[in-house]
C-alpha positions as CSV (number, residue, x, y, z in Angstrom):
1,X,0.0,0.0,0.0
2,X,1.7,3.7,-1.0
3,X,2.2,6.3,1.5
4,X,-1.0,8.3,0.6
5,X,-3.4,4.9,0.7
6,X,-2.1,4.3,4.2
7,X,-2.7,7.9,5.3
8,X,-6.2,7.9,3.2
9,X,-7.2,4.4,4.9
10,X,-6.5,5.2,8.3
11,X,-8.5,8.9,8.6
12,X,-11.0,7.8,5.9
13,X,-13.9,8.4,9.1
14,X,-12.5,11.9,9.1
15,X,-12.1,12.5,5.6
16,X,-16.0,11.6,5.2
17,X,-17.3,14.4,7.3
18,X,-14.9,17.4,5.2
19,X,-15.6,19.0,2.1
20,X,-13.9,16.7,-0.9
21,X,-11.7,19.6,-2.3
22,X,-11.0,21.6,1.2
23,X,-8.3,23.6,0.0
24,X,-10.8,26.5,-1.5
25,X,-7.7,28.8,-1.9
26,X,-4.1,29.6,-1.5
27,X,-2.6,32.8,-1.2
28,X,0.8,33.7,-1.3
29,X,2.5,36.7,0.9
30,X,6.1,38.3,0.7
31,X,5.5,40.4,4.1
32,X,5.5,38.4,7.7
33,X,3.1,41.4,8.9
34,X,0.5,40.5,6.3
35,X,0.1,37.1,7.8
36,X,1.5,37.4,11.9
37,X,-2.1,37.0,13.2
38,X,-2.6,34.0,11.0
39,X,1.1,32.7,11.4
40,X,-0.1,32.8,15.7
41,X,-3.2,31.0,15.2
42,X,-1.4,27.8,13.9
43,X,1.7,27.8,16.4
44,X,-0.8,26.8,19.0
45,X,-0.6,23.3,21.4
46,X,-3.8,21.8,19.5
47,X,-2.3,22.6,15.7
48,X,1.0,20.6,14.3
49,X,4.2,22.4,13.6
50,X,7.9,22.2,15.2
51,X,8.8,25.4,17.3
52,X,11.6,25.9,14.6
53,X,8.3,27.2,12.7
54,X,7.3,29.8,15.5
55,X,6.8,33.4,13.8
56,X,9.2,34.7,17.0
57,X,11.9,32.3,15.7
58,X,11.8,32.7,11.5
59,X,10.9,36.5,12.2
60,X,14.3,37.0,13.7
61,X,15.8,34.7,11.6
62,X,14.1,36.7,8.3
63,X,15.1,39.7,9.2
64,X,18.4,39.4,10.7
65,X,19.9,36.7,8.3
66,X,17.2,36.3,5.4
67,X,17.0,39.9,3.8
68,X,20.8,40.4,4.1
69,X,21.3,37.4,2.0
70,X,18.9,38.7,-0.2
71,X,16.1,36.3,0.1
72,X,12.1,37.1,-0.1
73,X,9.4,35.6,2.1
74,X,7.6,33.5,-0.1
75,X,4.4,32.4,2.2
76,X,2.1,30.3,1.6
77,X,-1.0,30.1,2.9
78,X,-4.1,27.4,2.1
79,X,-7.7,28.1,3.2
80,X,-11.1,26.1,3.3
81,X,-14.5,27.3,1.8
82,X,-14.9,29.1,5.4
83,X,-11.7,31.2,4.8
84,X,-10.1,29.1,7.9
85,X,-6.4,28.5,7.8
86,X,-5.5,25.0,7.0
87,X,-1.9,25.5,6.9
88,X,1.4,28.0,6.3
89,X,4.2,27.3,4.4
90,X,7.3,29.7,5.6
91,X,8.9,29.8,2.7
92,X,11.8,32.1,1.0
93,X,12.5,32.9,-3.1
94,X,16.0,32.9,-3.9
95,X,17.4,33.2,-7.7
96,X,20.5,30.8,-8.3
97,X,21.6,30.4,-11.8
98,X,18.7,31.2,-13.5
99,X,16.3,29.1,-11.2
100,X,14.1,30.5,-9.0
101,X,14.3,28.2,-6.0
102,X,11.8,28.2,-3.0
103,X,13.0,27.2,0.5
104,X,12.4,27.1,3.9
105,X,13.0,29.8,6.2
106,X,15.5,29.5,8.7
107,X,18.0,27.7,6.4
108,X,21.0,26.0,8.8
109,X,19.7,27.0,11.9
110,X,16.1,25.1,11.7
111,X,17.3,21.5,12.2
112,X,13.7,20.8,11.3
113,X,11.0,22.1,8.7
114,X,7.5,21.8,8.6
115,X,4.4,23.8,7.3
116,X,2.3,24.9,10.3
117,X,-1.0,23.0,9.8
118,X,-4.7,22.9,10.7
119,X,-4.4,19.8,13.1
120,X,-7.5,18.7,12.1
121,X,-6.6,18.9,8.4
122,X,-2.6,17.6,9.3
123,X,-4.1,14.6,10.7
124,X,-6.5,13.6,7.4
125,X,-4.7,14.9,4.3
126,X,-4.8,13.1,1.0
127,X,-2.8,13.0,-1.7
128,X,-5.2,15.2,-3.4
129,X,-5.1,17.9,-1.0
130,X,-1.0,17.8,-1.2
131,X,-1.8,17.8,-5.2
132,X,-4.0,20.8,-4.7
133,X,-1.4,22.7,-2.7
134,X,0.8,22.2,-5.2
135,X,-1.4,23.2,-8.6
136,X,-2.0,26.1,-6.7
137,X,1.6,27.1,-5.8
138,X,2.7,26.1,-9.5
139,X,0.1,28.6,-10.9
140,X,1.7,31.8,-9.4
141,X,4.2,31.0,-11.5
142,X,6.7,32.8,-9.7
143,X,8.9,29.8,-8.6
144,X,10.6,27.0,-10.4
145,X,11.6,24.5,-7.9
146,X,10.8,23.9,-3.9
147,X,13.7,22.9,-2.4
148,X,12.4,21.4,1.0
149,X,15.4,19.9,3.7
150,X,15.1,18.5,6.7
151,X,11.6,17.3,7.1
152,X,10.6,15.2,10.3
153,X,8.5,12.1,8.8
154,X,6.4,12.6,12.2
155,X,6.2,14.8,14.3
156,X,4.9,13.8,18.2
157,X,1.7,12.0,17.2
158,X,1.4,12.8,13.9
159,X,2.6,11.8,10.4
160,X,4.0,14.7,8.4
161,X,0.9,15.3,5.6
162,X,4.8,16.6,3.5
163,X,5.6,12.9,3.1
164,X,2.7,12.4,1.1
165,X,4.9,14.0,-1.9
166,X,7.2,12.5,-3.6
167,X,11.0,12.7,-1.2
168,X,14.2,11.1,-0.4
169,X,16.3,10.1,3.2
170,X,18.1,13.5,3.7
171,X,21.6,13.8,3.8
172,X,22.2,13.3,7.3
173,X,20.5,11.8,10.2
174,X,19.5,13.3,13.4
175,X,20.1,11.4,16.6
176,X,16.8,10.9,18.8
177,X,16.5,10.2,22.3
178,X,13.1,8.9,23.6
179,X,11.7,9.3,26.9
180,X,9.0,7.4,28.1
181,X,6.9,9.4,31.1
182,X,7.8,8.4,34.5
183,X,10.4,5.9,34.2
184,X,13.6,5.8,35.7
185,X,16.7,8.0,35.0
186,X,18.7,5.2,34.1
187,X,16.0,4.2,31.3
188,X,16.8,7.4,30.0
189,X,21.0,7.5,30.9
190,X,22.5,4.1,32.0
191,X,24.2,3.7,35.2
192,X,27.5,3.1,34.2
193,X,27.9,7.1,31.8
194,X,25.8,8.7,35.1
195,X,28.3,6.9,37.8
196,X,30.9,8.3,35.1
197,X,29.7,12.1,35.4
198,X,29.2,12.1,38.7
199,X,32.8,11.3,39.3
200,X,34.0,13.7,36.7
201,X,31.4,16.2,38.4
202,X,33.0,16.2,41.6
203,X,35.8,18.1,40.8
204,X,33.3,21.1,39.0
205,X,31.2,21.0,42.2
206,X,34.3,22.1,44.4
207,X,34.7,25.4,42.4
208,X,32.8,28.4,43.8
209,X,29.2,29.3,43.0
210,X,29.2,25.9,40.8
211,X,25.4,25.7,39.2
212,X,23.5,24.5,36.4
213,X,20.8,27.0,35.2
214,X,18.1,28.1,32.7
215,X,18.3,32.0,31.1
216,X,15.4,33.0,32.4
217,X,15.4,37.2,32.1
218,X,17.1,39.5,30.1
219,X,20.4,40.2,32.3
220,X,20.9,36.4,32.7
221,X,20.4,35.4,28.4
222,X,22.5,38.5,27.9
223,X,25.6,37.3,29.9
224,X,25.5,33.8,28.3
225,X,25.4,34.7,25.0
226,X,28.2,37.2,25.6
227,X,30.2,34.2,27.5
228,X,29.3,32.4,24.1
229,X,30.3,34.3,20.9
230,X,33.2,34.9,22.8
231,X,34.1,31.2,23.5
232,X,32.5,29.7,20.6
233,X,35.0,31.3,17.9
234,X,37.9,29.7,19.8
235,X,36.9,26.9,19.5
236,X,36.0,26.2,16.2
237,X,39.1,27.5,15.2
238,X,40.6,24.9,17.3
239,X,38.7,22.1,15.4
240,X,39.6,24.3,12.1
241,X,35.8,25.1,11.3
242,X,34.5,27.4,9.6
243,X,32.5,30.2,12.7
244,X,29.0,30.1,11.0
245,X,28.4,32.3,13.8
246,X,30.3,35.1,12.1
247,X,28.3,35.2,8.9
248,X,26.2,38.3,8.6
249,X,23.4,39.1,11.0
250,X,23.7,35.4,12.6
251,X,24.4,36.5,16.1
252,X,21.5,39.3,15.6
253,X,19.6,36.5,14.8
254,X,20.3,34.5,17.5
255,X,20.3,37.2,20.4
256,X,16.8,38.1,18.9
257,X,15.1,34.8,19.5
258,X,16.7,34.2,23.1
259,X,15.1,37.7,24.2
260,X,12.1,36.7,23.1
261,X,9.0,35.6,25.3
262,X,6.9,33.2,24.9
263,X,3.4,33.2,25.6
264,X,3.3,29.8,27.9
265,X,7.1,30.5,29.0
266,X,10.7,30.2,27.9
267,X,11.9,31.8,25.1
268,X,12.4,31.7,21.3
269,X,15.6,29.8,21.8
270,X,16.0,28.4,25.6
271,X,19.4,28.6,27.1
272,X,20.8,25.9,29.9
273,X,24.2,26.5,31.2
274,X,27.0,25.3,33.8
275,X,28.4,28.1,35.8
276,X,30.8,28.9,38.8
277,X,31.8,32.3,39.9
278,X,35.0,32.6,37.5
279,X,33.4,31.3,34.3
280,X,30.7,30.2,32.0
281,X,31.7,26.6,31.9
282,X,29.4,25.2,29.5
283,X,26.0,26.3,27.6
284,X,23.3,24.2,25.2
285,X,20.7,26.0,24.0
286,X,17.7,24.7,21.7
287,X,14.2,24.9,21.6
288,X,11.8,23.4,22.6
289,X,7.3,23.0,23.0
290,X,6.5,20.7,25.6
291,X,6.7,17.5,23.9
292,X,10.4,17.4,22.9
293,X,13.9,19.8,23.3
294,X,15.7,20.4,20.4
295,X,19.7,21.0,20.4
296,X,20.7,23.9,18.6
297,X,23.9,25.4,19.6
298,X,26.4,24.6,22.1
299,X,29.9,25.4,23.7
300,X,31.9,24.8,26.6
301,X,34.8,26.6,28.2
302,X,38.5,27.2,27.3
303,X,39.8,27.0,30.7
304,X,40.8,23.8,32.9
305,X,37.7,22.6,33.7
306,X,37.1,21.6,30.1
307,X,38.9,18.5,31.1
308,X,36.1,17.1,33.5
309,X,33.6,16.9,30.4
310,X,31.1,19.8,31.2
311,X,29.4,19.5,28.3
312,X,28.1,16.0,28.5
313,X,27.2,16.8,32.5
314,X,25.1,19.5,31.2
315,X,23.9,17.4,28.9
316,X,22.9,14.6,31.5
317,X,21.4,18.0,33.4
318,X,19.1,19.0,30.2
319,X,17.8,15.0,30.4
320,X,16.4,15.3,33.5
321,X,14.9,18.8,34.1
322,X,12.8,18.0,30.9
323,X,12.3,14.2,31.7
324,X,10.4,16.0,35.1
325,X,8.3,18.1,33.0
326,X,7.3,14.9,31.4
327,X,8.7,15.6,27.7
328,X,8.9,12.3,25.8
329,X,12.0,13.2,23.5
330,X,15.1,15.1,23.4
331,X,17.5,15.3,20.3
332,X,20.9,16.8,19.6
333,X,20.7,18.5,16.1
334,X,21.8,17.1,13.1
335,X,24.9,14.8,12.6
336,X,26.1,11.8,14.4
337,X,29.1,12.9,16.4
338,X,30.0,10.5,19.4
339,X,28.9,12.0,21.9
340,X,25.3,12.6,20.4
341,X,25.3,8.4,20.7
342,X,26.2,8.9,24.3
343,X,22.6,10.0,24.6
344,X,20.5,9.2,21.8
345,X,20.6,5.6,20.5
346,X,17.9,5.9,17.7
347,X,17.6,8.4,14.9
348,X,14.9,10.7,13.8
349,X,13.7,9.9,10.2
350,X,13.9,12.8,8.0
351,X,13.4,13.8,4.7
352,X,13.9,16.2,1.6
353,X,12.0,17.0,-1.4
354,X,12.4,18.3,-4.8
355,X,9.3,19.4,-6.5
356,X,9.2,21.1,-10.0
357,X,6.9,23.5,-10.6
358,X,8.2,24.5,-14.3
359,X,10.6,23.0,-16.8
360,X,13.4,24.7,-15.4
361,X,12.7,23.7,-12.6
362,X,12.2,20.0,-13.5
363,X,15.9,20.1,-14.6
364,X,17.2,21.9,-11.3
365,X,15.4,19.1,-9.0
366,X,16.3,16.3,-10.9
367,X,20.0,18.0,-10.5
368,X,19.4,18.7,-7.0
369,X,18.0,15.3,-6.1
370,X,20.9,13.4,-7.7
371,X,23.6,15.8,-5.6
372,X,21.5,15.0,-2.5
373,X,21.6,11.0,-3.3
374,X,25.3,11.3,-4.0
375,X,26.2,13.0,-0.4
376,X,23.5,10.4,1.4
377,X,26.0,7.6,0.2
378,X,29.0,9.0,1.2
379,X,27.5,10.4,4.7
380,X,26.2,6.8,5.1
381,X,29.5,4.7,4.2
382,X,32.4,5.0,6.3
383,X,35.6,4.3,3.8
384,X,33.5,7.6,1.5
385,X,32.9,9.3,4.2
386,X,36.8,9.2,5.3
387,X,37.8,10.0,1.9
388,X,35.6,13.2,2.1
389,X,37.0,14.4,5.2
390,X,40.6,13.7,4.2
391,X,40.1,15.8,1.2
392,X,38.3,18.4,2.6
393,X,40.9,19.3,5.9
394,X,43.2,18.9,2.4
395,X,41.6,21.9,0.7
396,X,41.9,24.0,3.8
């Protein structure tokens, strides 16, 4: 049975009591003021989105990183017969060689895209809604291609109505840590890496003032984040990375969304941090909606006490405060370094698409796609994968 059959099978009840062609219209903005109010409505607990989708978040992000790199909102927006939302798509335009490509907003600081959705209309989409979506985007005629990374195949209880279309395992996987409500910490971190901790701990614990803590007002995200574009340029230069952190209007960005309130708590962008007196000693930071916490940055200190692992203690820390508040995952952004595995043990299924919506474009995702295959293989086999590395440290 295809994707769409299983999806059409299983909310068929549903389906019977909706109009057959609910998406009555779609309208497409290039202003996030035009469509805030809307935007809000769907961010809600009973709709379906990721918080990397939250207007606070790809507002920032927009106008901090997105208009200096010369990209327009492209936002689309799908309503019933009623003139109810059913869904946003926070999209950008971009020109690249000709090709007018449309993307999702946030680019490499979203680990996740999504649309925001109508849960209602998320949780029985067909095919032919997707294929309505789509007619309807195509007929504006003013982009070739969609370009859409790093889609979760679910997302909590619910299958991503996106997967319906046609898509491909994205280039790199994102390790997932599941927690199931009320069991023990060792179900979550086993005995034998918390025993570990503990005894590296003990040495951080002596130093004055030692704490682990949540930004929660203005003086406290301020003095983290200065702790961190400090830090955080040292050392990627010690790992001989490129500071992504540097580009234009990144830290702008970033600054923006950890100021920002949310409506039920936290911020934008939450911060967690180990502290003493002297120093910042380590800070993760990620979002997060009451269901799962989502890694998006991190760093950890220069000095000494980089030698007792503070980054994996917090890490341990960020487990357990949002294991109590009864979240049932946690995961650590994209890519599989080791110490990711330390914590999660399974991996998020995500996805990419490349949908043509002219003849130019149908060459530029058929391009597109076969690039995307190509670095999925090497990503995924380790002898490539070596090769890759070797060449790239080579061309630095």
């Amino acid at each position: 049975m295809s994707m769409a059959a299983a999806i059409e099978s299983r909310t068929a009840g549903a389906a019977a009591r909706l109009e057959p062609d609910r998406i009555a219209g779609v309208d497409i903005f290039g202003d996030l003021g035009q469509v805030e109010k809307i935007w809000r409505s769907l961010e809600g607990e009973r709709q379906f989105s990721t918080p990397y989708q939250r207007f606070d978040f790809l507002s920032a992000w927009q106008s901090q990183v997105g208009e200096r790199e010369k990209l327009s909102p492209f936002i689309v927006v799908a309503r019933d017969k009623e003139c109810r939302p059913l869904l946003l798509l926070p999209l950008t335009l971009r020109h690249e060689r000709g090709v007018r490509i449309a993307s999702f907003m946030g680019g490499k600081h979203a680990t996740f895209n999504m649309a925001l959705w109508d849960r209602e209309f998320a949780a029985s989409a067909t095919e032919s809604d997707l294929d309505a979506l789509m007619s309807a985007i195509h007929r504006y005629a003013r982009a070739d291609v969609l370009v859409l990374h790093q889609q979760p195949a679910r997302w909590h209880d619910l299958q991503n109505p996106m997967a319906i279309l046609p898509h491909q395992a994205s280039v790199n996987d994102c390790p997932l840590m599941t927690m199931a409500p009320g069991a023990e910490p060792a179900a979550r971190i086993g005995n034998s890496l918390r025993s570990r901790l503990r005894s590296k701990e003990r040495k951080l614990k002596a130093l004055p003032g030692y704490r682990y803590c949540i930004a929660s007002d203005d003086v406290a995200i301020k003095r983290l984040l200065d702790a961190f574009f400090c830090i955080k340029p040292l050392r990627m230069a010690e790992q001989k990375l490129p500071n992504v952190f540097a580009e234009p209007g990144v830290e702008n960005f970033i600054r923006s969304a950890c100021l920002a309130p949310l409506a039920g708590g936290g911020h934008a962008i939450d911060i967690h941090a180990l502290e003493c007196n002297a120093e910042v000693i380590a800070i993760f930071a990620g979002v997060a909606d009451g269901h799962r916490f989502s890694m998006m940055f991190n760093t950890y200190t220069m000095s000494e006490n980089s030698r007792h692992s503070p980054g994996l203690i917090l890490m341990r820390d960020i487990v357990d405060h949002y294991a109590g508040l009864g979240y049932q995952a946690l995961d650590l952004g994209i890519g599989s370094d080791d110490y990711k595995r330390l914590f999660c043990k399974s991996n998020e299924p995500i996805f990419d698409s490349f949908i043509a919506l002219t003849p130019r474009g149908r060459l530029a995702a058929a391009a597109m796609s076969g690039i995307n295959r190509a670095k999925h293989v090497v990503k995924h086999n380790p002898a490539l994968l070596q090769m890759a590395q070797k060449l790239r440290s080579a061309f630095r």
